[in-house]
GULUM-506893 format. One line per field, with one value per residue (C-alpha): x negated, y, z. Coordinates in steps of 0.05 Angstrom, whole numbers. Example, Ala and Ser with C-alpha at 12.3 -4.5 7.8 and 13.67 -1.06 7.14 Angstrom:
// residues 2
px: [-246 / -273]
py: [-90 / -21]
pz: [156 / 143]
END
This chain:
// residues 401
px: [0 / -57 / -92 / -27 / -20 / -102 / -80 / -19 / -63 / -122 / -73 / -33 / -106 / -121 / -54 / -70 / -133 / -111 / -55 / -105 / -152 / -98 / -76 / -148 / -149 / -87 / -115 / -174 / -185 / -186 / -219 / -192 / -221 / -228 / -205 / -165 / -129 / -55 / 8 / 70 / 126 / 177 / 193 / 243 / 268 / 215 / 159 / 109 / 110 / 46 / 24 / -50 / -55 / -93 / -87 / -13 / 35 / 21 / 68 / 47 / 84 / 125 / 119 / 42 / 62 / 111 / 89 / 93 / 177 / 191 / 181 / 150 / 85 / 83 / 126 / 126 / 79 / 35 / -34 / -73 / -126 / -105 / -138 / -119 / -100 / -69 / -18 / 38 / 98 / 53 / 60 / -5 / -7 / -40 / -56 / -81 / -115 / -170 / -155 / -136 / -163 / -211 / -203 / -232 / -279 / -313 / -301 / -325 / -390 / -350 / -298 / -357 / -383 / -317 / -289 / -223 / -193 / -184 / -144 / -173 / -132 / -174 / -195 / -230 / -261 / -343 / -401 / -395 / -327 / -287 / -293 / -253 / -232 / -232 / -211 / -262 / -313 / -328 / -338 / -361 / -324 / -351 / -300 / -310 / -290 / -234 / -187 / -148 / -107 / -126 / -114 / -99 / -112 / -172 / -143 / -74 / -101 / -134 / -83 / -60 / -77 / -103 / -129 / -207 / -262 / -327 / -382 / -439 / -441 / -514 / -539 / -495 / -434 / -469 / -467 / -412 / -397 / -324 / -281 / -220 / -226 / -217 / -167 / -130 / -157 / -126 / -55 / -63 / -70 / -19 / 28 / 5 / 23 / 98 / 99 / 71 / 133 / 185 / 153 / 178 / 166 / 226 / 237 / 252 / 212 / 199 / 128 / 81 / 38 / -27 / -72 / -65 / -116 / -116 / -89 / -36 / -25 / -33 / 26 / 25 / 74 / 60 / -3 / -9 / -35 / -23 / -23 / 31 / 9 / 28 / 51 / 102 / 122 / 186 / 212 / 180 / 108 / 77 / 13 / -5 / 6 / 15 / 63 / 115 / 77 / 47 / 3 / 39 / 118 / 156 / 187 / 229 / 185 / 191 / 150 / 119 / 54 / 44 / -25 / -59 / -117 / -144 / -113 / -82 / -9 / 25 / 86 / 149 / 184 / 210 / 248 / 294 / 320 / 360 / 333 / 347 / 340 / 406 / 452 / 405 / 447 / 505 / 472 / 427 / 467 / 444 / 456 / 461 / 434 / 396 / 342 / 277 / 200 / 135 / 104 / 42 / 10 / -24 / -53 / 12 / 63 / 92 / 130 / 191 / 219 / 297 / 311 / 273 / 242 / 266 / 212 / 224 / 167 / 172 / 127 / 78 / 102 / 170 / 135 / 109 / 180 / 148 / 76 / 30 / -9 / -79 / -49 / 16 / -15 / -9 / 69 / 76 / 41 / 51 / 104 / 138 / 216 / 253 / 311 / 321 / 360 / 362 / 345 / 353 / 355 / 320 / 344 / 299 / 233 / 256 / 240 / 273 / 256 / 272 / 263 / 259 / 329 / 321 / 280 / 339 / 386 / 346 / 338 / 416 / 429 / 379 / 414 / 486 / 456 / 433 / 498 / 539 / 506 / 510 / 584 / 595 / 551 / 511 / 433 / 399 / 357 / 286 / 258 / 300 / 248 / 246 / 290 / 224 / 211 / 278 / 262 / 207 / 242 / 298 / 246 / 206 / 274 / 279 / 215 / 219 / 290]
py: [0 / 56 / 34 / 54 / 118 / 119 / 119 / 156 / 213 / 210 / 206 / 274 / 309 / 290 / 323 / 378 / 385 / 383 / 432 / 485 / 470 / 486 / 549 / 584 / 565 / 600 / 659 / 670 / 735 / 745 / 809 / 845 / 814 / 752 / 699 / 637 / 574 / 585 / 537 / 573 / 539 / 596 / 647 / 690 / 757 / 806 / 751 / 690 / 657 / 613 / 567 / 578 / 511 / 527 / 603 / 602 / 635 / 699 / 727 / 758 / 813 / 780 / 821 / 798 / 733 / 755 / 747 / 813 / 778 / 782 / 707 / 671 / 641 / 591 / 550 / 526 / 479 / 506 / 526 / 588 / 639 / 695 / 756 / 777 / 856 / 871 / 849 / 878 / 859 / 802 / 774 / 765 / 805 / 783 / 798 / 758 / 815 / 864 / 937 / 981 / 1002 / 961 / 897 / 939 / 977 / 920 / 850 / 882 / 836 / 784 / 793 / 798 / 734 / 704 / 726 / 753 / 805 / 883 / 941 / 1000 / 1073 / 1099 / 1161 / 1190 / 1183 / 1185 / 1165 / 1099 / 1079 / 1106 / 1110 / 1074 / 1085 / 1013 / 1049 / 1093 / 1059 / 1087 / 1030 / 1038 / 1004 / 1000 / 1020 / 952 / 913 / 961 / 901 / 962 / 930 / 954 / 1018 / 1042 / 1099 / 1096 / 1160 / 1119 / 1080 / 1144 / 1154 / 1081 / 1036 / 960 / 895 / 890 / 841 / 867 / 836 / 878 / 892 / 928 / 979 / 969 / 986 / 1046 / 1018 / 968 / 960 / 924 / 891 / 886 / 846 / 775 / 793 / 822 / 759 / 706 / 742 / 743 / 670 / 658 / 694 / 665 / 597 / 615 / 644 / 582 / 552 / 593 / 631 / 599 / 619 / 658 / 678 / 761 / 796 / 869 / 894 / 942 / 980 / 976 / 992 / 1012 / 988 / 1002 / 926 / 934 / 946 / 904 / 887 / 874 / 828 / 821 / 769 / 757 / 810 / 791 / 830 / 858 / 869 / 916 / 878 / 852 / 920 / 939 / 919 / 981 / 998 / 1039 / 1084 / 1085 / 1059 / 1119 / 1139 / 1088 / 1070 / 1101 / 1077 / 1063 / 1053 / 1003 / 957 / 894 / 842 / 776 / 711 / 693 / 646 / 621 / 597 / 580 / 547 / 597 / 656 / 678 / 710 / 743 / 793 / 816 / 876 / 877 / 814 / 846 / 896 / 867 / 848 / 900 / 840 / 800 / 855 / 866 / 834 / 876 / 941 / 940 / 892 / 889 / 943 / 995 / 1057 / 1081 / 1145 / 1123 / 1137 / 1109 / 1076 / 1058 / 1045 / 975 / 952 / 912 / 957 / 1016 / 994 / 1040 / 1045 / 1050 / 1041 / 1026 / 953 / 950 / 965 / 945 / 937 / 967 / 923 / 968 / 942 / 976 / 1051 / 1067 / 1076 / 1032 / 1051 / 1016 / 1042 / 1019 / 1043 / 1064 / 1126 / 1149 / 1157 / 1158 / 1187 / 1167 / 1204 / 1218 / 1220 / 1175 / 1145 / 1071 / 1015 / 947 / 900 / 830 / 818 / 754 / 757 / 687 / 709 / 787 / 820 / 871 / 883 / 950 / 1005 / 1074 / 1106 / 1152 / 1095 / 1048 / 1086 / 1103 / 1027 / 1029 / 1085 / 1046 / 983 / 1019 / 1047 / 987 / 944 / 995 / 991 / 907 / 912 / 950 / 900 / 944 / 944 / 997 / 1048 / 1031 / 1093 / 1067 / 1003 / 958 / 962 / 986 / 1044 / 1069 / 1067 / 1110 / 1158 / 1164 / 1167 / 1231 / 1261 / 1262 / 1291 / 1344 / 1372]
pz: [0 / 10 / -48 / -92 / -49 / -60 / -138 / -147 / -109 / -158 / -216 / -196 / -174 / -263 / -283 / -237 / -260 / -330 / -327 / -294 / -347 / -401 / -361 / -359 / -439 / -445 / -411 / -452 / -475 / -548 / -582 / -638 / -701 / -665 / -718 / -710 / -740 / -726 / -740 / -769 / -713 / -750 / -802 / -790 / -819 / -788 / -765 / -772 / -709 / -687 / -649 / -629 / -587 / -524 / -530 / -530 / -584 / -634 / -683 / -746 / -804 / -850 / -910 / -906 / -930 / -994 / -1058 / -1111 / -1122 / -1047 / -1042 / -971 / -1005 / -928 / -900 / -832 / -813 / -846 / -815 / -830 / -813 / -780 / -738 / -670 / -674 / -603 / -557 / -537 / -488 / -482 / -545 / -587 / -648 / -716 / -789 / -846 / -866 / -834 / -839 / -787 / -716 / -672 / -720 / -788 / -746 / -707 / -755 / -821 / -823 / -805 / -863 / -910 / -882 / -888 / -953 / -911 / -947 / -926 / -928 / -956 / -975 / -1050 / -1027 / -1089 / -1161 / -1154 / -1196 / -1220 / -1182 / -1126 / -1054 / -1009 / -932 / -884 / -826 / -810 / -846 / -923 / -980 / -1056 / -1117 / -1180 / -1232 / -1274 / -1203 / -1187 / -1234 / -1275 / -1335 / -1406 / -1416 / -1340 / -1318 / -1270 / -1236 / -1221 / -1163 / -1123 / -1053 / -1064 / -996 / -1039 / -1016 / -1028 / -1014 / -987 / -1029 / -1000 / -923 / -904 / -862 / -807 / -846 / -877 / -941 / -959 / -1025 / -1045 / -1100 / -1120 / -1186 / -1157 / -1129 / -1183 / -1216 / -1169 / -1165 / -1252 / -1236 / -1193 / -1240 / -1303 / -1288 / -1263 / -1332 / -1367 / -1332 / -1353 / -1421 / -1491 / -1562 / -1591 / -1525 / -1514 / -1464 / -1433 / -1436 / -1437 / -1494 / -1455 / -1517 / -1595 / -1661 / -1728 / -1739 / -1683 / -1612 / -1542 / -1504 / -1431 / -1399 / -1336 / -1329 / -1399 / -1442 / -1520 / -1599 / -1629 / -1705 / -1745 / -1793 / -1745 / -1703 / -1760 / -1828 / -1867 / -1882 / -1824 / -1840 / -1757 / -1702 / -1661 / -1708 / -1681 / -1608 / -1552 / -1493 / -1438 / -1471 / -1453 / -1501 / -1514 / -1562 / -1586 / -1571 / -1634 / -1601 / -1534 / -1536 / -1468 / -1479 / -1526 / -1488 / -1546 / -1543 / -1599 / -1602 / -1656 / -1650 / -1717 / -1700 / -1654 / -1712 / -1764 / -1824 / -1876 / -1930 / -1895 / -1943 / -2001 / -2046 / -2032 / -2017 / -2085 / -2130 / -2196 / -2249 / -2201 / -2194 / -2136 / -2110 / -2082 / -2071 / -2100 / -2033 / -2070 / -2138 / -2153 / -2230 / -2237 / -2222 / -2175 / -2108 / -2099 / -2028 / -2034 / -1952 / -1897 / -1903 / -1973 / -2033 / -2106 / -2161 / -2232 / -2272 / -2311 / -2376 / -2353 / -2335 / -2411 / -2446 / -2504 / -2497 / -2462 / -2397 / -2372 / -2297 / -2271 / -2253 / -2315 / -2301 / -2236 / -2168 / -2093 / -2055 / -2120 / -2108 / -2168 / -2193 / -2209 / -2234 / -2211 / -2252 / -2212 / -2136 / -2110 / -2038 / -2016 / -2042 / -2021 / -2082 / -2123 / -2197 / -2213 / -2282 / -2288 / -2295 / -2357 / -2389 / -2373 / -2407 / -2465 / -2476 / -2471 / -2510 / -2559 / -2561 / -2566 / -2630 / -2662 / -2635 / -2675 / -2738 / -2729 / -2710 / -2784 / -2813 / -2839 / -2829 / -2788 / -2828 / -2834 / -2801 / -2736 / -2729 / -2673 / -2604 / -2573 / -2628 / -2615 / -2552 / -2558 / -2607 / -2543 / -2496 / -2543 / -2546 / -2480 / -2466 / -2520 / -2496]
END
């Protein structure tokens, strides 16, 4: 019986012992900066909730743990690395982050050490990059590490507060030296495979005209940056870019590539508008008569625009009114306002075959001419010739009135 008393003794003496040991752990004095491996127990509206084992329970900001949709990026039971900032109403506070008060001030070395990233407010544009506040402390960026998109402008981020990593920590803290880039980088990441998810060819997006070229302009939409050529930006010809675009507009384009592997995206605009060559056939039916302008000259023929998206060629054997040109230049001249018939519509293969007006109707007035003397059954005088020397004799008469 005393040796079970004996036991029963020594056994509550352990638990004793053990609980006192737990409640001096508990009781251990963290410092600001101090970092630790933390449990999420619960997410709730405002707060992370932790667990930090021996040193009892924290809570943490939720928004620090939202993606750029609003989205909780943890989940509980999950285990990260925080930072003890301060308690209050004793209840440990933390951040996932270093960059305020005692925490930014005192833990800077060990957030360079660590890779743990840091709050710092863009205070102004220097040589080279900007400087950036960490608390009290002052920082250097380089403007190629600062992560701005294509076509940014570098003064946009001054008086913003971003996330940074310090990648150079010397001197004490007298000269730090930060990045943003992979950061920037991982988030571009992040966001570029949700998009692979959800992106499809055909599909219609909003972007972002980040950049314009001579062969087109760069579209931005959201982590994927991709071309919009010119060829594809509207039905009719365009001379510039910046006649139609600017950096920094906002427009609706059309998926015409997804490719990932190559990192190669390209964009429609011109897709979205309807095709001027859907109501060709009715709008320029054959035989009919319209008012256009020579768009440019080739050895082969003039193209006539007659709407937007919708140019016609007059073969060069059509521009001489019988006689035959080396160049259509020697009848016509770019810019040069003109009217034309239609001679035959090929809707599939979009292409419109068009004449000269006045040279149309002096081949009808020609062919009226010899039709009548063929309906009397007589033959037409010799000095009248062929259909194509009365056309010309028309065509001189024409010019000579």
């Amino acid at each position: 019986m005393a040796e079970e008393q004996t036991t029963v003794g020594a056994a509550q003496e352990e638990d004793f012992a053990a609980m006192l040991e737990q409640s001096l752990v508990k009781r251990q004095k963290l410092e600001p900066g101090q970092m630790v491996e933390a449990k999420i127990v619960k997410i709730s509206g405002e707060w992370v909730f932790l667990d930090l084992g021996g040193k009892g329970e924290g809570y943490l900001d939720r928004k620090e743990v939202l993606n750029e949709s609003g989205a909780v990026t943890v989940h509980e039971g999950d285990v990260l690395r925080a930072y003890y900032l301060s308690t209050k109403n004793n209840e440990l506070l933390f951040t996932t982050r270093i960059g305020t008060g005692a925490a930014a001030r005192n833990q800077l070395e060990d957030a360079w050490r660590g890779g743990v990233p840091v709050e710092g407010a863009v205070a102004k544009e220097v040589k080279g990059g900007f400087e950036v506040r960490i608390g009290t402390a002052r920082a250097f960026c380089p403007f190629s590490q600062m992560g701005l998109r294509r076509g940014e402008d570098r003064t946009s981020c001054v008086g913003q507060t971003l996330t940074f990593l310090i990648t150079e920590y010397g001197e004490g803290g007298r000269n730090i030296v930060v990045s943003r880039r992979p950061i920037v980088e991982e988030e571009q990441r992040k966001q570029r495979h949700a998009l692979r998810e959800t992106l499809l060819e055909g599909m219609r997006v909003k972007g972002t005209v980040t950049s314009l070229q001579n062969f087109g302009a760069f579209v931005n939409i959201g982590a994927v940056e991709g071309l919009l050529p010119i060829s594809e930006v509207a039905w009719s010809r365009i001379g510039k870019m910046s006649d139609v675009l600017a950096v920094g507009q906002q427009i609706e384009v059309i998926i015409k590539k997804l490719d990932w592997e190559n990192n190669r995206f390209s964009f429609s605009l011109k897709d979205i508008l309807t095709d001027p060559w859907d109501t060709v056939v009715e709008r320029f039916p054959a035989g009919s008569f319209h008012s256009g302008t020579v768009a440019r000259l080739a050895p082969f023929g003039a193209f006539v625009t007659l709407a937007e998206g919708i140019d016609g060629l007059i073969h060069i054997s059509k521009l001489g009114g019988g006689k035959r040109l080396s160049h259509p230049k020697e009848a016509l001249k770019e810019g040069q306002a003109v009217e034309v018939r239609v001679e035959s519509v090929d809707r599939a293969s979009r292409k419109l075959s068009l004449v000269l007006a006045e040279i149309s109707r002096a081949e009808e007035e020609a062919a009226a001419t010899l039709k009548e003397y063929k309906q009397r059954g007589e033959t037409a005088p010799k000095n009248l010739g062929s259909l194509g020397e009365l056309l010309k004799q028309q065509m001189d008469k024409k010019n000579n009135a």
